[in-house]
N, C-alpha and C positions, 0 to 999 in steps of 0.2 A: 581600417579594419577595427572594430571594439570587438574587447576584450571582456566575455562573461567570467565574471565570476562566482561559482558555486560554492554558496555554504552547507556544509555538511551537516545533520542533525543525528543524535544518537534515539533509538527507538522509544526509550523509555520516554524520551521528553515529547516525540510525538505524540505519545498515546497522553500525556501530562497536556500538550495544546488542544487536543482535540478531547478533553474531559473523558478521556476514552479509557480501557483498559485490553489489556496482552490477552488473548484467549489461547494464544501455544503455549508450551514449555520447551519449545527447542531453543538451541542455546545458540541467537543471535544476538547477544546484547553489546559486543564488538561492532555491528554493523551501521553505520551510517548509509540516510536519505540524503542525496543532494536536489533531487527530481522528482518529478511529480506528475502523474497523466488519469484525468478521470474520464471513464468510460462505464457505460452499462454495455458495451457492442463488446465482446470477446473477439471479434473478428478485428477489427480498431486495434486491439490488445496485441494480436499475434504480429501485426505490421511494425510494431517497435524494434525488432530485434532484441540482441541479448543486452539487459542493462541493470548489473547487477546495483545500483544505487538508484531504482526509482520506486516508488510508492504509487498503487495503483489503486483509486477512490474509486468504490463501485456500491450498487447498492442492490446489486445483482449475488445474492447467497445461496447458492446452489454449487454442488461439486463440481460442476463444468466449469466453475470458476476459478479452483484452486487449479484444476489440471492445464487450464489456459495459462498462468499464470506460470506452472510452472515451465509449457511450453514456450514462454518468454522470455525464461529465465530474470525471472523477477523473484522476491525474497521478502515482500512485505507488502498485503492488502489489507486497506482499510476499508470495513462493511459500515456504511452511514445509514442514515435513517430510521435508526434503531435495527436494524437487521441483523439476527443472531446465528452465528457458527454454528452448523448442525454437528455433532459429532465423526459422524463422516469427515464433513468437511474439515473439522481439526486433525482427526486421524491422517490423513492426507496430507496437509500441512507439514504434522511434526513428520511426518516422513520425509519430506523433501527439502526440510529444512525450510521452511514458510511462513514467516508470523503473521497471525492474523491481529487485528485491531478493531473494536466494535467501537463505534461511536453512538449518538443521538443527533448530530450535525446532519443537516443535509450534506447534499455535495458540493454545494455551492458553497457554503460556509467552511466545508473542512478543505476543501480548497484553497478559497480566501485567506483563513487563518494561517496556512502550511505557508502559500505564496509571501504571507506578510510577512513571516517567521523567518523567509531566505531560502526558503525551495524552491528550486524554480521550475518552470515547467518546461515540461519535454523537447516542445514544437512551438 
């Protein structure tokens, strides 16, 4: 039986790997990613169950996404492609406690980058 093991990354240095920056103000900065799942499918999203340490790469920015997200009880999406937080959608976020992260990476790159970093992926 092998034995994973998970490195845990603190947020600010995620959004430092992915050239990215915080677009919430809620006060995650306590919270570590060990995991990692990208999807544009919200329906993908909700099959994960509750997994308060993963990071969900989408390039899908639209409020359906924060609400998804937080029906996964998930705590930290990255929006890739350049795709920007609508205020909604931040309002949302800081509500439930949600950091969002904007990158210019596609998915595949901030992906890559996370995996290389020690996050590993979900599945």
């Amino acid at each position: 039986m092998s034995v994973i093991i998970i490195n845990k990354m603190k947020l600010e240095n995620i959004a430092k790997l992915l050239e990215g920056k915080i677009v919430t103000s809620c006060n995650n900065s306590g919270l570590e990613v060990g995991r990692g799942f990208t999807s544009d499918l919200m329906s993908d999203v909700l099959t994960l169950g509750q997994c308060d340490d993963v990071i969900l790469i989408t390039g899908l920015a639209n409020i359906q996404t924060i609400r998804t997200v937080e029906m996964a009880g998930l705590y930290v999406v990255a929006l890739v492609r350049g795709k920007k937080a609508s205020v909604e959608m931040i309002a949302l976020a800081e509500e439930n406690g949600i950091t969002i992260v904007e990158t210019v990476f596609s998915a595949f790159r901030a992906s890559g980058t996370l995996f290389q970093a020690g996050i590993q992926s979900i599945f």
